[in-house]
LOMAR-695562 format. One record per residue (C-alpha): residue number from 1; x, y, z; residue in one letter. Coordinates in nm, 3 decimals, always signed. Layout:
+-----+---------+---------+---------+----+
:   i :       x :       y :       z : aa :
+-----+---------+---------+---------+----+
: NUM :       X :       Y :       Z :  A :
...
+-----+---------+---------+---------+----+
# end
This chain:
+-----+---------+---------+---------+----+
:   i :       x :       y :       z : aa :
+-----+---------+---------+---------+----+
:   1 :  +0.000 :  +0.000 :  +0.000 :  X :
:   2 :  +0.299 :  +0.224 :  +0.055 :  X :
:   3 :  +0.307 :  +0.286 :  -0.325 :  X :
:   4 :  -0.060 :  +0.379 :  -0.366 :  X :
:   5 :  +0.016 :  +0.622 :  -0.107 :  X :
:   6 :  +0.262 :  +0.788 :  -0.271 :  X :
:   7 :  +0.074 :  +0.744 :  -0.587 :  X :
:   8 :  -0.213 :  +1.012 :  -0.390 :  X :
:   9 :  +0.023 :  +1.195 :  -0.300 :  X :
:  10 :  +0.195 :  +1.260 :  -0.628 :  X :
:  11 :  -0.126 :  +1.340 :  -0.749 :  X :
:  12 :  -0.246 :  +1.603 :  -0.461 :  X :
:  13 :  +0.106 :  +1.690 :  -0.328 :  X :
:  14 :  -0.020 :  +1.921 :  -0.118 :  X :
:  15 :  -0.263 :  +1.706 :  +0.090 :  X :
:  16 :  -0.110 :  +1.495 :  +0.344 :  X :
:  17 :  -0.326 :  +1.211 :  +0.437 :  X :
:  18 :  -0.218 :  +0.948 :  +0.675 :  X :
:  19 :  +0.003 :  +0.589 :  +0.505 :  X :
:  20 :  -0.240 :  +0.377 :  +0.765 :  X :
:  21 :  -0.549 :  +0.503 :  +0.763 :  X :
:  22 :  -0.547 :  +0.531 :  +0.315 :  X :
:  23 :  -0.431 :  +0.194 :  +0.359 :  X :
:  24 :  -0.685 :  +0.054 :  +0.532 :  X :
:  25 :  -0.939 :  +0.271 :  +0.348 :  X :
:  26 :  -0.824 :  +0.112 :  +0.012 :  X :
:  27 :  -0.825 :  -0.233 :  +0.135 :  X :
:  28 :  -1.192 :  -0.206 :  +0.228 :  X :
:  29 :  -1.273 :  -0.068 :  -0.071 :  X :
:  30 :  -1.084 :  -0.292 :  -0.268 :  X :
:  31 :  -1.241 :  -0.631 :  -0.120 :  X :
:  32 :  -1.445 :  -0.667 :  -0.463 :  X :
:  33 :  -1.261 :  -0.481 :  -0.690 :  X :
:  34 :  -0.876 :  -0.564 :  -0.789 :  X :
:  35 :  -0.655 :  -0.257 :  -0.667 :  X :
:  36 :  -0.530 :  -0.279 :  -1.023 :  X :
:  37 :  -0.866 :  -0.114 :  -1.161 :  X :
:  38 :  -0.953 :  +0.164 :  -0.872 :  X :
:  39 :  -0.864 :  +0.546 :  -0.916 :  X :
:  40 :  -0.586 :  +0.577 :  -0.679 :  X :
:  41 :  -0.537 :  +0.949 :  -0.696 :  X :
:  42 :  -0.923 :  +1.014 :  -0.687 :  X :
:  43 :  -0.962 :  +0.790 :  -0.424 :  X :
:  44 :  -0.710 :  +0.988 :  -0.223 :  X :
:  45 :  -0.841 :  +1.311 :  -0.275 :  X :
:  46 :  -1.176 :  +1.194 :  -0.178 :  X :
:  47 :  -1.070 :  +1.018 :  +0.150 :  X :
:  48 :  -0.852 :  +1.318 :  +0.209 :  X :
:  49 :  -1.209 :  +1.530 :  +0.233 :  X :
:  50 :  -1.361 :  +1.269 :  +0.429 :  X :
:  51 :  -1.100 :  +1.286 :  +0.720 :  X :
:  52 :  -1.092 :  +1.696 :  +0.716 :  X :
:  53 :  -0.707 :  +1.708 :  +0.583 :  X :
:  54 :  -0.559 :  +2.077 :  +0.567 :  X :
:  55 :  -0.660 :  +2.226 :  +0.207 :  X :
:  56 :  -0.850 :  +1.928 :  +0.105 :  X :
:  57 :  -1.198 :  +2.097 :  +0.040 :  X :
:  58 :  -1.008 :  +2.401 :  -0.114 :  X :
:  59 :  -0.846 :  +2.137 :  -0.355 :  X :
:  60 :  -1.130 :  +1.942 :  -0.426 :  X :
:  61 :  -1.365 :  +2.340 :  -0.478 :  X :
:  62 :  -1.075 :  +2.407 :  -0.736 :  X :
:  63 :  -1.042 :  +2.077 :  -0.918 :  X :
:  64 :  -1.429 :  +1.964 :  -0.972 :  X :
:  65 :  -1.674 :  +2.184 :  -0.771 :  X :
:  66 :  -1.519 :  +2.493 :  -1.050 :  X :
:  67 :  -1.650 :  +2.224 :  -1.309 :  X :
:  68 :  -2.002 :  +2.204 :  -1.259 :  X :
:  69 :  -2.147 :  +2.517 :  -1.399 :  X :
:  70 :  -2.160 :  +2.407 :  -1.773 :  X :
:  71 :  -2.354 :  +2.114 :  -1.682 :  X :
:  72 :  -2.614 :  +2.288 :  -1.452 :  X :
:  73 :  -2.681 :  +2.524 :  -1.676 :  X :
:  74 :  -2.781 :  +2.257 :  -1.908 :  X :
:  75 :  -2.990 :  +2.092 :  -1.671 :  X :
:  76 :  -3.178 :  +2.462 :  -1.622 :  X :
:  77 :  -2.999 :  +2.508 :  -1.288 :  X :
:  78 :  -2.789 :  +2.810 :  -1.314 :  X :
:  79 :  -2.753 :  +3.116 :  -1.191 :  X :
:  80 :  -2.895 :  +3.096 :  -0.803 :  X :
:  81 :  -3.029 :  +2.765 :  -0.848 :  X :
:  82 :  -2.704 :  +2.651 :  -0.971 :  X :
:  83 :  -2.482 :  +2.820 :  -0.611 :  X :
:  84 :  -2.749 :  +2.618 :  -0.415 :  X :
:  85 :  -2.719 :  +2.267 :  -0.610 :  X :
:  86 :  -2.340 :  +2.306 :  -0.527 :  X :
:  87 :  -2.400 :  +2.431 :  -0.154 :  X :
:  88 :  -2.624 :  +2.129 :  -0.122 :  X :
:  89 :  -2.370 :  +1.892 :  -0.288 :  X :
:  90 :  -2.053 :  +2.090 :  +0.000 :  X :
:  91 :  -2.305 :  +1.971 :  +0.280 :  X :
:  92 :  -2.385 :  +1.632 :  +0.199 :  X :
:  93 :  -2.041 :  +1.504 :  +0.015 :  X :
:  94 :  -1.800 :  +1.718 :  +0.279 :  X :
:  95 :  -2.007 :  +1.822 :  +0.610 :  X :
:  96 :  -2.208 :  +1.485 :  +0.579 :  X :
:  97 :  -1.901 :  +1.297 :  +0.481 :  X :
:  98 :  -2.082 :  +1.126 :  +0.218 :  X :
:  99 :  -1.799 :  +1.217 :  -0.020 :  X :
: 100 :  -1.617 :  +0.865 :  +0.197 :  X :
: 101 :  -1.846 :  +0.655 :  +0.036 :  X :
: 102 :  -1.684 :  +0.728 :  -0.318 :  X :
: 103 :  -1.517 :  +0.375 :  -0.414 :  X :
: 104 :  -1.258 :  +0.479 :  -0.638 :  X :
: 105 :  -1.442 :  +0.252 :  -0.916 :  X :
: 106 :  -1.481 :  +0.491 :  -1.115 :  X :
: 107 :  -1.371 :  +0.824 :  -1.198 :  X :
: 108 :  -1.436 :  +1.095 :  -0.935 :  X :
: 109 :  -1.535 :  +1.358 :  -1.182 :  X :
: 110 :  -1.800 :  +1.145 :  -1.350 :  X :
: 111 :  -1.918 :  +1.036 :  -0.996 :  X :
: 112 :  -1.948 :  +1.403 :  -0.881 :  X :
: 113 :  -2.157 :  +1.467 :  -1.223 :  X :
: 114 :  -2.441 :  +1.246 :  -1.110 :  X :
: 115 :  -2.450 :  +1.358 :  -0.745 :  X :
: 116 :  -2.492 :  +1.683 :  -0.869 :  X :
: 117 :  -2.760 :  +1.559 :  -1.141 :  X :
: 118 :  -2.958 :  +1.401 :  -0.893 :  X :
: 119 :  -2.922 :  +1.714 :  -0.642 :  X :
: 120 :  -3.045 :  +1.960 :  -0.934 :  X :
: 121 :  -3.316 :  +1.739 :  -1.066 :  X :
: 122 :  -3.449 :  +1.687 :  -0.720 :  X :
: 123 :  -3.424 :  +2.103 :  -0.633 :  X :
: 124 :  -3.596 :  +2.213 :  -0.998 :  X :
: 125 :  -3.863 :  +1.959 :  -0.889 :  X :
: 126 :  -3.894 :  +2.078 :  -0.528 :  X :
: 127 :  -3.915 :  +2.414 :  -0.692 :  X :
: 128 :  -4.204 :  +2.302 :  -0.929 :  X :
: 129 :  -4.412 :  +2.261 :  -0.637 :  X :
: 130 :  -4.409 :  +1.886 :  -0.611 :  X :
: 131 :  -4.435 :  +1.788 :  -0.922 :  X :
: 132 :  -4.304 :  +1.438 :  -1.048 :  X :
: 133 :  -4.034 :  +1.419 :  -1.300 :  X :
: 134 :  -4.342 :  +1.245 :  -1.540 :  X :
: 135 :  -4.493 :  +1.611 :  -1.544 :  X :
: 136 :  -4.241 :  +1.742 :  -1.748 :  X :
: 137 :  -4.370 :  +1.605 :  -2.035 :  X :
: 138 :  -4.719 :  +1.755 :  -1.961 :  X :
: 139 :  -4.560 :  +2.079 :  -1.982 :  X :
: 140 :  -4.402 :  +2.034 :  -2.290 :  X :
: 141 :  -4.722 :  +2.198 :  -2.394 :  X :
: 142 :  -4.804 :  +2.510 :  -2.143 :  X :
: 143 :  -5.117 :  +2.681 :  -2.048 :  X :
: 144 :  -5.002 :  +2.977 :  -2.316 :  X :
: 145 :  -5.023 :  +2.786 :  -2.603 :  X :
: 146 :  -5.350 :  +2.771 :  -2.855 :  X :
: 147 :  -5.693 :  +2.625 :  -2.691 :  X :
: 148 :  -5.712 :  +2.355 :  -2.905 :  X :
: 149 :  -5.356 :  +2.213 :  -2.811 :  X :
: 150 :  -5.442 :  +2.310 :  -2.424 :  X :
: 151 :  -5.721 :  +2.061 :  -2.499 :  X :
: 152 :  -5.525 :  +1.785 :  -2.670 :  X :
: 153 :  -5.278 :  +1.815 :  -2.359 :  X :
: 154 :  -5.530 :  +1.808 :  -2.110 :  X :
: 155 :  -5.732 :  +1.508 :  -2.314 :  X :
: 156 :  -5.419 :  +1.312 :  -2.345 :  X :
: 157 :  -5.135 :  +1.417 :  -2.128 :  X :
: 158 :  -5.212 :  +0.973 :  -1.997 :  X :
: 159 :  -5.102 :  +0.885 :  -2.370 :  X :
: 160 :  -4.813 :  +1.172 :  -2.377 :  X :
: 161 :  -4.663 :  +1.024 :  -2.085 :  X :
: 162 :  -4.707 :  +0.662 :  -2.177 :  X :
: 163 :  -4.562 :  +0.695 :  -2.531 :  X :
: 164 :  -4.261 :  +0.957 :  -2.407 :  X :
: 165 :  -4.176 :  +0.657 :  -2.147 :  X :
: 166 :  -4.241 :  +0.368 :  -2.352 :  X :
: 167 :  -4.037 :  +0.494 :  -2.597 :  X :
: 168 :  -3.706 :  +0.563 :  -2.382 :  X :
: 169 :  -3.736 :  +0.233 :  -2.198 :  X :
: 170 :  -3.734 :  +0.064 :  -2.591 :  X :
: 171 :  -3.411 :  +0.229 :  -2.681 :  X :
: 172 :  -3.109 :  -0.066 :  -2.735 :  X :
: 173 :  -2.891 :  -0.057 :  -2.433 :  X :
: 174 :  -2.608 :  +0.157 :  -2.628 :  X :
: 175 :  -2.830 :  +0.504 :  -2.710 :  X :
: 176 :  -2.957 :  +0.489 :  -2.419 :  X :
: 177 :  -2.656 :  +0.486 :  -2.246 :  X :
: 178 :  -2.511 :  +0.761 :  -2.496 :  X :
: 179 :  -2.780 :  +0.994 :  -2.395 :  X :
: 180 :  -2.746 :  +0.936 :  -2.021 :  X :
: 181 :  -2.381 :  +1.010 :  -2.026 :  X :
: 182 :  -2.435 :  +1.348 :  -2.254 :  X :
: 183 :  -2.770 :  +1.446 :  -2.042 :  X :
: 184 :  -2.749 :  +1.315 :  -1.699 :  X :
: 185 :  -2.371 :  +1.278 :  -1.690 :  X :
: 186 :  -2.250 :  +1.630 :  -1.846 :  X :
: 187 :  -2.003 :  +1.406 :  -2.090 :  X :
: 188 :  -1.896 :  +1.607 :  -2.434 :  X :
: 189 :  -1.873 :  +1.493 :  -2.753 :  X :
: 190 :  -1.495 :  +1.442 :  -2.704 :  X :
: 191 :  -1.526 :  +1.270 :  -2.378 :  X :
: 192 :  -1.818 :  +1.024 :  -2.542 :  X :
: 193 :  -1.610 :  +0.972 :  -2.840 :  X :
: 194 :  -1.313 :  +0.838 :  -2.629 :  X :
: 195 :  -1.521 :  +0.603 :  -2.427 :  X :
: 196 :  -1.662 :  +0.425 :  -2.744 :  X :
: 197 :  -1.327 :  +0.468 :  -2.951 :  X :
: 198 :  -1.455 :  +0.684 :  -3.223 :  X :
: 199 :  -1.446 :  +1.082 :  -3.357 :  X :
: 200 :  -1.599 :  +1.340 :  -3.204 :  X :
: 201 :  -1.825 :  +1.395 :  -3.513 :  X :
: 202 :  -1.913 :  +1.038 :  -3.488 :  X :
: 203 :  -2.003 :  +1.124 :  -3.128 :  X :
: 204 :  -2.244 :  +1.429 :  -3.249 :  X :
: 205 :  -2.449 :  +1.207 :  -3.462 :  X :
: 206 :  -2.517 :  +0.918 :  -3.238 :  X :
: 207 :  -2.680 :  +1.187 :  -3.041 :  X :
: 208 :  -2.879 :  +1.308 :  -3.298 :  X :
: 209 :  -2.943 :  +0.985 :  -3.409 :  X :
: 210 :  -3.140 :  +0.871 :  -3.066 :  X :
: 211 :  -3.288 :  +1.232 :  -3.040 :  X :
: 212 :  -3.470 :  +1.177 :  -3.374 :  X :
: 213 :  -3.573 :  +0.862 :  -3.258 :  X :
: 214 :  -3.699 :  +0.902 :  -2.954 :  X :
: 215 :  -3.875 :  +1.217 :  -3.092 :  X :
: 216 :  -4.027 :  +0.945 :  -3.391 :  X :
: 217 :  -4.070 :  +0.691 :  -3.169 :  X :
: 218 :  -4.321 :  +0.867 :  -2.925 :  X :
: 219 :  -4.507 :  +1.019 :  -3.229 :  X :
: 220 :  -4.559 :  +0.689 :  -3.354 :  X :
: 221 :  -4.671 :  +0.525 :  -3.014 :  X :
: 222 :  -4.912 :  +0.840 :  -2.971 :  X :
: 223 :  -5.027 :  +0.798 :  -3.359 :  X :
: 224 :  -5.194 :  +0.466 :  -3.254 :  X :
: 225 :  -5.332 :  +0.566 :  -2.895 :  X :
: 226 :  -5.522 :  +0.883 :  -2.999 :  X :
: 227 :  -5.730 :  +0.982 :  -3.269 :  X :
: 228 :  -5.616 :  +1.315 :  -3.364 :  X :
: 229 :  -5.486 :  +1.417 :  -3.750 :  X :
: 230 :  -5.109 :  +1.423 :  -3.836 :  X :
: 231 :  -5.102 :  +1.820 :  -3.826 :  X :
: 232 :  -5.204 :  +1.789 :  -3.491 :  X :
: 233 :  -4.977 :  +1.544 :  -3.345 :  X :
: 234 :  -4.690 :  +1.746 :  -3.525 :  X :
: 235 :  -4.782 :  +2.044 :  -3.301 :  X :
: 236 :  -4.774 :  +1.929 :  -2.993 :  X :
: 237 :  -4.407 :  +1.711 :  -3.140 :  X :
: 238 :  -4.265 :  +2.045 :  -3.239 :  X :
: 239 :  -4.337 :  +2.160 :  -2.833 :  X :
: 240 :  -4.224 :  +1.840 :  -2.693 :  X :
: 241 :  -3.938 :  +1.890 :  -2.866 :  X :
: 242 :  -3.800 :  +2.186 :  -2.743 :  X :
: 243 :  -3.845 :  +2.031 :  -2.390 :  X :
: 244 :  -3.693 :  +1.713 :  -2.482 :  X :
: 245 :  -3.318 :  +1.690 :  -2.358 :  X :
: 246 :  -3.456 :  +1.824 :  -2.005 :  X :
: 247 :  -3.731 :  +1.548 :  -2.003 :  X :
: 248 :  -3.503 :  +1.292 :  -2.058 :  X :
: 249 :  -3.251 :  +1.426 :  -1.793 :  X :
: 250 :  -3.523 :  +1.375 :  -1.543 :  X :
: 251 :  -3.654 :  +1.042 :  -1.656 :  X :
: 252 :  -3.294 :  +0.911 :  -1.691 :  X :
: 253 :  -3.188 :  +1.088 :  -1.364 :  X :
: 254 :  -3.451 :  +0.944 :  -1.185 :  X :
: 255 :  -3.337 :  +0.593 :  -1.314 :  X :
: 256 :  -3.007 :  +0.634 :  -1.150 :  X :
: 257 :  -2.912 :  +0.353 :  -0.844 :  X :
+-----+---------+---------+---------+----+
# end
């Protein structure tokens, strides 16, 4: 263990955290998982938070915390919003020490993108009132729009949900995936494109790809449950549409173990 050690500490040279007690904290974690595959230096700087080492919060603020704001803003959670997602996310993963049960399985980065998915997603909803991350759908059409699509929503916003569901839990195992890392995870283009071996361009359209599909999809599944004319059903696509990557980031989000 004396190498992983020093392996931390090359990493975060300026966080001293204790030969024993990293020890002991990587053989726990490591009791189904060979040492071989675990994120030393992550691991490190997350244990270093958990025991309250000098400048470890400060390093941790600086290295990932500074990171978040492009992906709350695309989850509609800047601005305020955004400052109180990460001042949740300080209380729970530092003050709570929650941060301790990071596993080192992963990257830190990527595991720091879904706590602070699931801490946005579950403020916007508090924030809505109570609604349920189904309702987002439902609002795809809002209360401002024509009287005849008001109606269609209110008719059918059962069907909406059911085919807008239906139709995510039907995508193969691969786009799905693909979407949750771009929308619930906050990957790039680039960062998709490495994971799967391929260009970032290559990246771009496999996201357009399942957007177009999932859009086609649900227009299909609501073609067959309701009897309304083509023109109609394109009307209330074309609004569902412009909600779309924020409905799946809650549906998806909500998936999450």
């Amino acid at each position: 263990m004396v190498d992983l050690h020093a392996e931390g500490r090359r990493a975060w040279p300026d966080l001293a955290v204790p030969q024993e007690r990293f020890a002991a904290h990587v053989a726990a974690v490591a009791k189904d998982t060979p040492v071989e595959r675990l994120c030393i230096p992550d691991l490190y700087l997350a244990f270093a938070c958990a025991i309250g080492a000098d400048k470890a919060v400060e390093t941790l603020e600086k290295s990932h915390f500074s990171r978040l704001d492009p992906l709350l803003k695309r989850l509609g959670a800047s601005g305020a919003t955004g400052d109180e997602v990460k001042q949740r996310l300080r209380e729970r993963l530092v003050v709570n020490k929650k941060i301790a049960t990071y596993s080192g399985k992963g990257d830190l980065w990527r595991w720091l993108k879904v706590a602070a998915t699931r801490e946005a997603l579950h403020l916007l909803e508090r924030e809505k009132k109570g609604r349920t991350p189904s309702d987002e759908l439902e609002d795809a059409v809002s209360p401002a729009d024509s009287p005849e699509l008001e109606l269609l929503k209110r008719t059918y916003r059962a069907e909406f949900k059911s085919a807008f569901q239906e139709t995510l839990r039907s995508l193969e195992p691969r786009p799905r995936t693909i979407l949750r890392y771009y929308l619930v995870d906050g990957l790039n283009i680039d960062e998709i494109g490495q994971i799967y071996g391929v260009h970032r361009a290559t990246a771009a359209r496999w996201i357009e790809r399942v957007r177009e599909d999932l859009l086609l999809g649900t227009r299909e599944r609501l073609m067959g449950q309701i009897r309304v004319s083509g023109g109609e059903i394109d009307s209330i696509m074309r609004l569902i549409q412009s909600r779309l990557d924020v409905s799946v980031q809650r549906f998806l989000g909500a998936e999450e173990p």
